[in-house]
C-alpha positions as a Markdown table, in Angstrom:
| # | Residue | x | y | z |
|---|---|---|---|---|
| 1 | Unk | 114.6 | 91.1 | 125.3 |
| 2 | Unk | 115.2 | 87.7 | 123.3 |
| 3 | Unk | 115.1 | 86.5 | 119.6 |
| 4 | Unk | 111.6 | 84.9 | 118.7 |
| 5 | Unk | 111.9 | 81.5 | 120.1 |
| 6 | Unk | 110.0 | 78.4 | 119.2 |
| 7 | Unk | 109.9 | 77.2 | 122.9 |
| 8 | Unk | 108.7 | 80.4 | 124.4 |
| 9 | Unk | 104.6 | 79.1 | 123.4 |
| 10 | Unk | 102.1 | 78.7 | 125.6 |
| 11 | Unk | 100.2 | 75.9 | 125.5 |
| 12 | Unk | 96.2 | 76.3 | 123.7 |
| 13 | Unk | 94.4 | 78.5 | 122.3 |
| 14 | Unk | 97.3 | 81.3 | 122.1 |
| 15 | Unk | 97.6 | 83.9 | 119.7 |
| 16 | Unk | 99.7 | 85.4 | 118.0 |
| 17 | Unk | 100.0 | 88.5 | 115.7 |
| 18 | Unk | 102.2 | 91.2 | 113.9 |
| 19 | Unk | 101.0 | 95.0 | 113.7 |
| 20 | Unk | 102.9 | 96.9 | 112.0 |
| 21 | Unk | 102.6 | 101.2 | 112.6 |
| 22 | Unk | 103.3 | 102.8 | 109.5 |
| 23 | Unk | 102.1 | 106.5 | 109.0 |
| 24 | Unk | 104.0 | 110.0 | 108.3 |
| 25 | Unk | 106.7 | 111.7 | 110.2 |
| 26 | Unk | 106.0 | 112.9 | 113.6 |
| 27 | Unk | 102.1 | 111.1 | 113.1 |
| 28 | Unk | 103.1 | 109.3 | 117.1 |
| 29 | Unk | 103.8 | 105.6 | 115.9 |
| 30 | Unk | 106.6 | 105.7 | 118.3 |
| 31 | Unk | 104.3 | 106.8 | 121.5 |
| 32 | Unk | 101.3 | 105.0 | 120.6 |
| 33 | Unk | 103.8 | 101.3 | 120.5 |
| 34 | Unk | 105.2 | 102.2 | 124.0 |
| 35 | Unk | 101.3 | 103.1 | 124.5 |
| 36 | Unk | 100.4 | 99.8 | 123.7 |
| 37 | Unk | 103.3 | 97.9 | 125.2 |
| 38 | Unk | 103.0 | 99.8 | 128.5 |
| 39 | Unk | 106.5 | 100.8 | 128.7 |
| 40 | Unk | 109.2 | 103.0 | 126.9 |
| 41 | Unk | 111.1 | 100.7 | 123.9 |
| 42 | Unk | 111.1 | 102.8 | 121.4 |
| 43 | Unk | 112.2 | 106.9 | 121.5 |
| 44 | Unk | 110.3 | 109.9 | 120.9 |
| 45 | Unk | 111.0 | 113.3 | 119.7 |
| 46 | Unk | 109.2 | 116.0 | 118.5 |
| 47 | Unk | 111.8 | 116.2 | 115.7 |
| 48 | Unk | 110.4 | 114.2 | 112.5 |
| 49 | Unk | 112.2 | 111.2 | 111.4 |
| 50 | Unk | 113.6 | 109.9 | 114.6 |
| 51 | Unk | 113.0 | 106.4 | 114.4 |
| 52 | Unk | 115.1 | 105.1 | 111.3 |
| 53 | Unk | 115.0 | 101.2 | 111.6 |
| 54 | Unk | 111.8 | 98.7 | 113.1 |
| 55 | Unk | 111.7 | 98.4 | 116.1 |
| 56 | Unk | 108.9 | 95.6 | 117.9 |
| 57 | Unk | 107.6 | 96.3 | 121.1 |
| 58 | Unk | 105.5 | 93.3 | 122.6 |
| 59 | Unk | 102.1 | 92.8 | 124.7 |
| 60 | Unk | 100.2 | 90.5 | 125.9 |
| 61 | Unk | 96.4 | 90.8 | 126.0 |
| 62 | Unk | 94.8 | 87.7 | 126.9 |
| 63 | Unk | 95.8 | 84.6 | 125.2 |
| 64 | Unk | 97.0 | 87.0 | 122.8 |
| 65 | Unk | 100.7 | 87.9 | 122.0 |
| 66 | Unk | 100.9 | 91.2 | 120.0 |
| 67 | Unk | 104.1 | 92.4 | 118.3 |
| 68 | Unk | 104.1 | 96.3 | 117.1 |
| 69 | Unk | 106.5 | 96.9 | 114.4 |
| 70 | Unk | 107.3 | 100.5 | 114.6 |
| 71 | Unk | 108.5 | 101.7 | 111.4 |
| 72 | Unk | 110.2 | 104.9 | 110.3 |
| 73 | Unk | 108.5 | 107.6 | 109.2 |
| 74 | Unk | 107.8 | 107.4 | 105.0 |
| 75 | Unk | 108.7 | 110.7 | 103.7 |
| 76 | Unk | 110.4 | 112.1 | 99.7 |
| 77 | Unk | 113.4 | 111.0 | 100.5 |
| 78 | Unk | 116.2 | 113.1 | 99.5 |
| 79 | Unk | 119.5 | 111.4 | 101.3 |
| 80 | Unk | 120.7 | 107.6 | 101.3 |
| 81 | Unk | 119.9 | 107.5 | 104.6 |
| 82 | Unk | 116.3 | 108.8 | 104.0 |
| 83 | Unk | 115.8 | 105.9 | 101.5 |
| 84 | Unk | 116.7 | 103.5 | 103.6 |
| 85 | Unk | 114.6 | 104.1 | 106.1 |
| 86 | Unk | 111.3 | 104.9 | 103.9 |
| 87 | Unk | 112.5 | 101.3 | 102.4 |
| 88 | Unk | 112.4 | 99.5 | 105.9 |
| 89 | Unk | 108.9 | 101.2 | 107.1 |
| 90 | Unk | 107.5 | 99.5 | 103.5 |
| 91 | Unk | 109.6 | 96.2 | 104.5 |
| 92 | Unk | 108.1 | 96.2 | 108.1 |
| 93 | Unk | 104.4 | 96.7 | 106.7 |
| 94 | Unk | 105.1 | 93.4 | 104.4 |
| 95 | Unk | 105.9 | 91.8 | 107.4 |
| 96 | Unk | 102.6 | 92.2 | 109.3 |
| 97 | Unk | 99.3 | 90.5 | 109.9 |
| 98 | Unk | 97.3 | 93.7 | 110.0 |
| 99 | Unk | 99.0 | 97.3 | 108.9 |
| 100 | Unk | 97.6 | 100.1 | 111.0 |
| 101 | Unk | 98.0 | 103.5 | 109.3 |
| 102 | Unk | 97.8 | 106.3 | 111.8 |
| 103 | Unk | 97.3 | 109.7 | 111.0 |
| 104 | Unk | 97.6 | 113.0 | 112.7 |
| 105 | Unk | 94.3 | 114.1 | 112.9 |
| 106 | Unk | 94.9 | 117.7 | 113.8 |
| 107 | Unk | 97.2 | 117.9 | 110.3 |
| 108 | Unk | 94.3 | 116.0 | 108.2 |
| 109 | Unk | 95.0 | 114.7 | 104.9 |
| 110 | Unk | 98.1 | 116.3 | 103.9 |
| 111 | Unk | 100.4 | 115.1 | 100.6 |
| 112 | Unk | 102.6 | 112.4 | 102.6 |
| 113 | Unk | 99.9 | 110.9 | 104.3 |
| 114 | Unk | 97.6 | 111.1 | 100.2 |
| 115 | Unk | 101.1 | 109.0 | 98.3 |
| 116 | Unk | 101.0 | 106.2 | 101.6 |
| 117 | Unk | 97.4 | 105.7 | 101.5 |
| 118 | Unk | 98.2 | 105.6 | 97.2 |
| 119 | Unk | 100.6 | 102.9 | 98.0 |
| 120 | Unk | 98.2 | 101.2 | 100.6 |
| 121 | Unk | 95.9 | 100.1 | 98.4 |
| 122 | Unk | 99.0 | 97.5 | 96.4 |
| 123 | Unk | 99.2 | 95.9 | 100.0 |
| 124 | Unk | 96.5 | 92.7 | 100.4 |
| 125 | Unk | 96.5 | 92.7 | 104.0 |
| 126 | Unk | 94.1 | 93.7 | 106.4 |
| 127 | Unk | 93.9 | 97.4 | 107.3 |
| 128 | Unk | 93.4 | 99.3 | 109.8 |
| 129 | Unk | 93.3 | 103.5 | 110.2 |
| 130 | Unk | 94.3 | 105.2 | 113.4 |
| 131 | Unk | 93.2 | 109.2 | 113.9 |
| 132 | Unk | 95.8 | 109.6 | 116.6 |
| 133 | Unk | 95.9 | 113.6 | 118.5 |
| 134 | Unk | 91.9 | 113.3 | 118.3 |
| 135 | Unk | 92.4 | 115.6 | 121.0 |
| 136 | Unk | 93.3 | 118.5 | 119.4 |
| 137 | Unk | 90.7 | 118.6 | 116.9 |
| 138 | Unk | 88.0 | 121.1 | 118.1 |
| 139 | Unk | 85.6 | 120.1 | 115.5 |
| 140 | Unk | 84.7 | 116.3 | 115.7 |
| 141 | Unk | 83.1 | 116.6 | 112.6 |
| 142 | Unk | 86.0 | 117.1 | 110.8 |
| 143 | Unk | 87.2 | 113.5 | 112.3 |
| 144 | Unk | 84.0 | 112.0 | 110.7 |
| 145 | Unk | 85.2 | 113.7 | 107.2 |
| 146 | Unk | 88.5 | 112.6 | 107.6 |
| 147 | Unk | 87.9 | 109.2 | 108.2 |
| 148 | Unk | 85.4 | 108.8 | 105.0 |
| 149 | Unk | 88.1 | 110.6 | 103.1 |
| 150 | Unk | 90.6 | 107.8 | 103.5 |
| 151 | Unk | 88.2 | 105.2 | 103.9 |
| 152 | Unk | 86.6 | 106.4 | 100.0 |
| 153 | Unk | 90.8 | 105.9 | 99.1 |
| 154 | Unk | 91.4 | 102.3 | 100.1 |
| 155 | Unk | 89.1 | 100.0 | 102.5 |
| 156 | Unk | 89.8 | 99.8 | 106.3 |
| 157 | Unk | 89.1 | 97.2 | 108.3 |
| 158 | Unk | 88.1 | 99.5 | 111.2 |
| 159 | Unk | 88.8 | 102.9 | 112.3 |
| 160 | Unk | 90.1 | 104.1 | 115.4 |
| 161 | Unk | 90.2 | 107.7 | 117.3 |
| 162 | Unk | 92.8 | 107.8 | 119.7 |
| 163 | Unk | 95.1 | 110.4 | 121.8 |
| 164 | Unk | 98.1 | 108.1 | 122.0 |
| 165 | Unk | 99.9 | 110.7 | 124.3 |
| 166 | Unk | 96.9 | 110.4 | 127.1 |
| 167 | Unk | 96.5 | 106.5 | 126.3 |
| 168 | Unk | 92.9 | 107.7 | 125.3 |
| 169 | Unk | 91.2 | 104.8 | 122.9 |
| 170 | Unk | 94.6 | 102.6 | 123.1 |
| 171 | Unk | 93.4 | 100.1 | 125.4 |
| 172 | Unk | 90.0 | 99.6 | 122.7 |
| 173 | Unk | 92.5 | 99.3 | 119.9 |
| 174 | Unk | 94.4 | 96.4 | 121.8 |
| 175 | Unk | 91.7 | 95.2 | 122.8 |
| 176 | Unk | 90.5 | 94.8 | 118.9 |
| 177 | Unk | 94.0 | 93.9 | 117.9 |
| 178 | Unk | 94.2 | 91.2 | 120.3 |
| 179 | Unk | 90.9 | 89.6 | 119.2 |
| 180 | Unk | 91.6 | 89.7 | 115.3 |
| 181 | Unk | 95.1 | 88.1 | 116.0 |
| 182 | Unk | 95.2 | 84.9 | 114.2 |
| 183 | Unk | 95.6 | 81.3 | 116.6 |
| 184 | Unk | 99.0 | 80.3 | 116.9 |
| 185 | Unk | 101.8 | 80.0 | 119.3 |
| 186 | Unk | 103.5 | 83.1 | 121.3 |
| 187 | Unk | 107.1 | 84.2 | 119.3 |
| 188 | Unk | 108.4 | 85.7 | 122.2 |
| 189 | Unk | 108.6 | 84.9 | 126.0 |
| 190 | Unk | 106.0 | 86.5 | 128.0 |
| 191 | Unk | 108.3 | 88.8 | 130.0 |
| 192 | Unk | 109.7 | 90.2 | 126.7 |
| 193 | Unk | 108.5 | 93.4 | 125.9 |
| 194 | Unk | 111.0 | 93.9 | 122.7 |
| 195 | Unk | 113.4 | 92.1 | 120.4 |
| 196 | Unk | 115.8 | 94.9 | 120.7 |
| 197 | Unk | 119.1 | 94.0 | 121.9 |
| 198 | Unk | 119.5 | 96.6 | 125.2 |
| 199 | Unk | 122.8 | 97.6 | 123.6 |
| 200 | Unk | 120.7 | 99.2 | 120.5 |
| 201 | Unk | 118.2 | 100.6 | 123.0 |
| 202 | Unk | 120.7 | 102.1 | 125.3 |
| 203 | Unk | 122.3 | 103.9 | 121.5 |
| 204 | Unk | 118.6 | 105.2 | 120.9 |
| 205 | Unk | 118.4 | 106.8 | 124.1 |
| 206 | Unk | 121.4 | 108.1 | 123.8 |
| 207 | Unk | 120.1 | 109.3 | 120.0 |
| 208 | Unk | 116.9 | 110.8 | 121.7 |
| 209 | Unk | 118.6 | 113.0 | 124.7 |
| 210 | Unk | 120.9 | 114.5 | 121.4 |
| 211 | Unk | 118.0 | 115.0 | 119.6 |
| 212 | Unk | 116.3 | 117.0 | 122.7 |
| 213 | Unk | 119.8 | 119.6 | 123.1 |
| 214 | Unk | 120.7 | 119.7 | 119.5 |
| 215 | Unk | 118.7 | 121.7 | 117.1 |
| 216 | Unk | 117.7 | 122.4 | 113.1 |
| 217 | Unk | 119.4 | 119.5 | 110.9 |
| 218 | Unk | 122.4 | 117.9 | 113.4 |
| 219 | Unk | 120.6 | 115.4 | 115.1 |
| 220 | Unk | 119.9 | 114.0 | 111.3 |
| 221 | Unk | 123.8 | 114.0 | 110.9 |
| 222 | Unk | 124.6 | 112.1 | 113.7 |
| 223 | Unk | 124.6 | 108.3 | 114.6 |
| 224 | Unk | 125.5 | 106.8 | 118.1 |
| 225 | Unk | 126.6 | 102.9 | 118.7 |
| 226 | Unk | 127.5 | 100.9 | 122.0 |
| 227 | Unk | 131.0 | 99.7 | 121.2 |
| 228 | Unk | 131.5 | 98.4 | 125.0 |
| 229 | Unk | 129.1 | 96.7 | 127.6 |
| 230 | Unk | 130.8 | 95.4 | 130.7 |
| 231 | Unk | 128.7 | 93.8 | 133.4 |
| 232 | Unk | 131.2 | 94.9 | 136.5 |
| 233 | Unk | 131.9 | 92.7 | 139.9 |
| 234 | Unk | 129.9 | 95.3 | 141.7 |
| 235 | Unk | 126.3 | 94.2 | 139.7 |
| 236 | Unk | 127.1 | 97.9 | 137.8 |
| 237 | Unk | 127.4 | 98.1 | 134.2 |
| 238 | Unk | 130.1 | 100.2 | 132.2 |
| 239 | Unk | 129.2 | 101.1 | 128.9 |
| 240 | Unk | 130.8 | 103.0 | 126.0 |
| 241 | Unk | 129.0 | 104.7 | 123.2 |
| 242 | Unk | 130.4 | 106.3 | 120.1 |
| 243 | Unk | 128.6 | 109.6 | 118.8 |
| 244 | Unk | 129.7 | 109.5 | 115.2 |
| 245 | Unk | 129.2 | 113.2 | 113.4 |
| 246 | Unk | 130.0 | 113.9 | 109.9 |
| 247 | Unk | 132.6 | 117.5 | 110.0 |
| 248 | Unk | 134.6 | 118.4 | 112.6 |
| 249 | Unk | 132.6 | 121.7 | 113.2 |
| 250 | Unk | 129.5 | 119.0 | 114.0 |
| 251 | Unk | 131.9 | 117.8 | 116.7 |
| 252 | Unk | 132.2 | 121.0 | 118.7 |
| 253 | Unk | 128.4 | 121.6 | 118.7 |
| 254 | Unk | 127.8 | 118.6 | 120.4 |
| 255 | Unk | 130.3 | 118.6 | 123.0 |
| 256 | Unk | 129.4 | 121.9 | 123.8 |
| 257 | Unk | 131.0 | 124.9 | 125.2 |
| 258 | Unk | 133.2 | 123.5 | 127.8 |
| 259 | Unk | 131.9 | 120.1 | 127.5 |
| 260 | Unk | 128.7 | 121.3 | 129.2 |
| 261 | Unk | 126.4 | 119.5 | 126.5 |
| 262 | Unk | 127.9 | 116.0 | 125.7 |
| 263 | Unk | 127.6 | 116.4 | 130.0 |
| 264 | Unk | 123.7 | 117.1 | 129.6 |
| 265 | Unk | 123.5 | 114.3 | 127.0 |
| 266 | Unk | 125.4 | 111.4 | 128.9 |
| 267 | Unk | 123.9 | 112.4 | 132.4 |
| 268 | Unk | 120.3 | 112.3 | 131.1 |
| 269 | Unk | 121.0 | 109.2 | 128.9 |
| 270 | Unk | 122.5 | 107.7 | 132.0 |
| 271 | Unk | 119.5 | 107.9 | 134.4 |
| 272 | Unk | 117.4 | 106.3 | 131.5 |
| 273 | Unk | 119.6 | 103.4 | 130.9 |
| 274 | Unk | 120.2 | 103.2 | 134.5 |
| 275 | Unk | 115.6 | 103.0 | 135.7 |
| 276 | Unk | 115.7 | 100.5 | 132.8 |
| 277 | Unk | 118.2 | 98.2 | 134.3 |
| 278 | Unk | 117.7 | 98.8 | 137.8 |
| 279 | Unk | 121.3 | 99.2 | 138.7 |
| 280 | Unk | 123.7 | 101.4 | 138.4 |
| 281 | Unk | 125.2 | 102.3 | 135.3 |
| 282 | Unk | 128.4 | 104.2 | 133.8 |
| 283 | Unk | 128.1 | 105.5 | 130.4 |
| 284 | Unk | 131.0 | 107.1 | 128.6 |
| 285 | Unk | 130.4 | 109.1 | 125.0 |
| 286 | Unk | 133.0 | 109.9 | 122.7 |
| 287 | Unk | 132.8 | 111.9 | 119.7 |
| 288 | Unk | 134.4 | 111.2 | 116.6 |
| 289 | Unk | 134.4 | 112.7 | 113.0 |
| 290 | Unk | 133.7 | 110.1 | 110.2 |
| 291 | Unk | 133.2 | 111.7 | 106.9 |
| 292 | Unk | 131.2 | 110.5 | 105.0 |
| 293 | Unk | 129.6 | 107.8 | 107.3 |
| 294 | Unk | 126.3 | 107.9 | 105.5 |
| 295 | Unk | 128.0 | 106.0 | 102.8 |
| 296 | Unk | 129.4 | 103.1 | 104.9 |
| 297 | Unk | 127.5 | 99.9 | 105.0 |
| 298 | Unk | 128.8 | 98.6 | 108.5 |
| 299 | Unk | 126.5 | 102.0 | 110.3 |
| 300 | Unk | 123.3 | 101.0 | 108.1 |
| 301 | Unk | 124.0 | 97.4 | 109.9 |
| 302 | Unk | 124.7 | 99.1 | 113.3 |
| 303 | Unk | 121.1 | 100.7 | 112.9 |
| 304 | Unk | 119.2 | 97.4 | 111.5 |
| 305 | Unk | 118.9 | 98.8 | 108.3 |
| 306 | Unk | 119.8 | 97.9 | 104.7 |
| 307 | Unk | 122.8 | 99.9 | 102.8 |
| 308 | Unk | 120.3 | 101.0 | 99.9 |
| 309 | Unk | 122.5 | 101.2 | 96.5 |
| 310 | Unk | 123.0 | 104.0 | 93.7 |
């Protein structure tokens, strides 16, 4: 997991191109990236809005080098943090060689998904729509209507049906991708399959197992960093996350009645960290109360996002 690197090209003929996943809340941008990439770097919840900054999951198909951008989920935004984040999935999409819209098939055209294709139509890049949960719809017919809806809206370059969660259709859509990626050299090494640091990823998992035990709005008032990463004489890595909550009243809910959920949270968090780098891992959480700690600039930059102003 390295920085784009000039030397990391192979020689002839590569490719090399930038996707970026844009879509509504809870549409499965997150699961169809690790789809693509074939492995988990980026988390998922059935919660809406969990991923709040880009995060690029790599593959390689061919002589091709893909890089998914998966942004947030664009939504009203009614909080600073909301803007933010809607700001960085529009910021993600500029960056790209193709934006792939993906839409939740079984929920059809619904009011969010109407204002991005609006918005769409002021991006001159190449296009792409994604019916994702194709499985769910019954009534294929209705895909067929759905598609020519959009497609009547703004111009697609080609559309995709897809189950992301059962890898149905992902493997044609890379496929495509890889093909329409325009010649140039590779960004990343080939054994990268992200550009997040694994301090950031090991905070998200953290993020996701608090997003599984906690319930209603919490998990939206919370933010978790790495403050500590200590590579031990044993191979074993010690690490030390901070759960940053908003009221003291937040605090006790997520430690739990005798501790007994911070425990679920770090011992599931743990084993995750721990398959990912093969070795043994020690993870210690702390809570703390920061009031007001949607307001600070220095946890926008902890979560790769801008501090949007007044």
């Amino acid at each position: 997991m390295t920085m784009p690197n000039s030397e990391a090209a192979t020689p002839g003929g590569t490719k090399c191109g930038f996707v970026a996943i844009i879509g509504a809340t809870n549409a499965g941008k997150s699961t169809l990236v690790n789809a693509l990439v074939g492995a988990k770097v980026t988390i998922v919840s059935h919660k809406v809005q969990t991923t709040r900054a880009p995060i690029r999951g790599i593959a390689i198909s061919g002589p091709s080098q893909l890089i998914f951008i998966d942004t947030p989920g664009i939504f009203r935004p009614r909080r600073r943090l909301d803007r933010a984040m809607v700001d960085a999935a529009w910021s993600g999409a500029g960056e790209a060689d193709i934006v792939a819209l993906i839409v939740d098939a079984a929920r059809g055209l619904e009011e969010s998904v109407d204002a991005i294709v609006g918005r769409l139509a002021d991006i001159s890049l190449p296009r792409i729509l994604i019916l994702n949960k194709v499985d769910r719809v019954a009534n294929k017919a209705t895909l067929l209507d759905l598609a020519a809806k959009l497609s009547a809206r703004v111009p697609f370059e080609r559309v995709f049906m897809i189950s992301a969660l059962n890898t149905d259709g992902v493997e044609d859509l890379k496929t495509w991708l890889a093909a329409a990626a325009p010649e140039g050299p590779w960004h990343y090494p080939e054994e990268d399959i992200s550009d997040a640091p694994m301090r950031l990823l090991a905070a998200e998992i953290t993020r996701e197992r608090i997003y599984h035990w906690l319930h209603e709005e919490l998990p939206y008032a919370i933010t978790v960093e790495t403050t500590s990463w200590k590579e031990l004489r044993d191979k074993s890595v010690r690490i030390e996350q901070t759960i940053f909550v908003g009221r003291a009243s937040q605090k006790s809910i997520v430690l739990g009645k005798g501790g007994q959920t911070i425990k679920q949270i770090s011992s599931q968090a743990r084993q995750e960290i721990q398959g990912i780098l093969e070795t043994k891992v020690h993870l210690f959480l702390f809570v703390k109360v920061r009031e007001g700690w949607e307001g600070d600039p220095e946890r926008y930059r902890e979560m790769g996002l801008n501090f949007p102003k007044d």
